[in-house]
N, C-alpha and C positions, 0 to 999 in steps of 0.2 A: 434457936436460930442457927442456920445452916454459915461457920464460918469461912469452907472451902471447899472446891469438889474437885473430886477424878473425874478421869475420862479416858476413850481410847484414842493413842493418835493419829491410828488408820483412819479414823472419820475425821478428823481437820484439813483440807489443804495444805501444801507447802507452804502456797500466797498467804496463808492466814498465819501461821506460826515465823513466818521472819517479821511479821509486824513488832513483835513482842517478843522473841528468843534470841537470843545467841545461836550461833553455830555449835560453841559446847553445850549449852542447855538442850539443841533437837539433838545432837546426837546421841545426849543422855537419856532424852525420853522415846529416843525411837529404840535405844536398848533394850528397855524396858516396857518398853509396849505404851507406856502412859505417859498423864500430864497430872499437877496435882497444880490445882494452885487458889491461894487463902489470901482471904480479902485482907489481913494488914501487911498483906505483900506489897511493893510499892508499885506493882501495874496490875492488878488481879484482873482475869479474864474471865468470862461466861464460852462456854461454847454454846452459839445460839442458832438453834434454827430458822432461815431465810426462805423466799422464793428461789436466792442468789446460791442456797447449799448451807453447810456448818460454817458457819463466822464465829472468828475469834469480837467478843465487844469488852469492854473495860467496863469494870464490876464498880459499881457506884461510884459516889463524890469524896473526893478527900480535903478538897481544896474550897475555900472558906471567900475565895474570891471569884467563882462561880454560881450564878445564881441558879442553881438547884438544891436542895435538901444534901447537907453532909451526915448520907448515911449509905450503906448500900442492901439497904430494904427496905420494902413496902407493904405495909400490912395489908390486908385485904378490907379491913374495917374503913381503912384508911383512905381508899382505892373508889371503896363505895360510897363515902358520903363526898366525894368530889375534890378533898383537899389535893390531888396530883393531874385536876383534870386540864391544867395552863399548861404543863407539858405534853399532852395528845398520847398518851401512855396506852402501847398494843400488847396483848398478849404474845407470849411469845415460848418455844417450849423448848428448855436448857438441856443439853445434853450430856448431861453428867448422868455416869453410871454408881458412883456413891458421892456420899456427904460427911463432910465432919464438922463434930462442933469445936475441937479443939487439933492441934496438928499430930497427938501420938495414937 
């Protein structure tokens, strides 16, 4: 399972990264060209593709007093037998250019 992913930050909006950055965190990754960010982070983001462009969305549930599933994945097995079909659940296609399963 995929814990975190890069991306470049030329493809995000400005609009989408003051949602969730700091002014030192984008000047860090516009440094650097990227973004890297891992789901026990405490705001993990997707870069997900819209109608609306790349959107920053917040990477699963953490929080045990919202009623969705506290995980931030879905199995496909899971997808298909309907257990996630009360949340109206669309494909959508992430645009990270790698993965990791641990942060080194």
């Amino acid at each position: 399972m995929c814990g975190g992913v890069g991306f470049k930050i030329k493809n995000i909006p400005e609009k989408e990264l003051v949602k969730y950055y700091s002014p030192v965190l984008m000047k860090k990754f516009k440094t650097s060209g990227r973004i890297e960010s891992f789901f026990w982070e405490k705001n993990p983001v997707l870069p997900v593709k819209t109608k609306k462009g790349i959107q920053l969305k917040l990477w699963g549930n953490k929080n045990e007093d919202i009623k969705l599933p506290k995980t931030g994945w879905a199995k496909k097995e899971s997808l298909a037998i309907g257990k996630w079909d009360y949340l109206h659940p669309e494909i959508v296609d992430i645009m990270a250019d790698s993965g990791y399963e641990k942060k080194n």
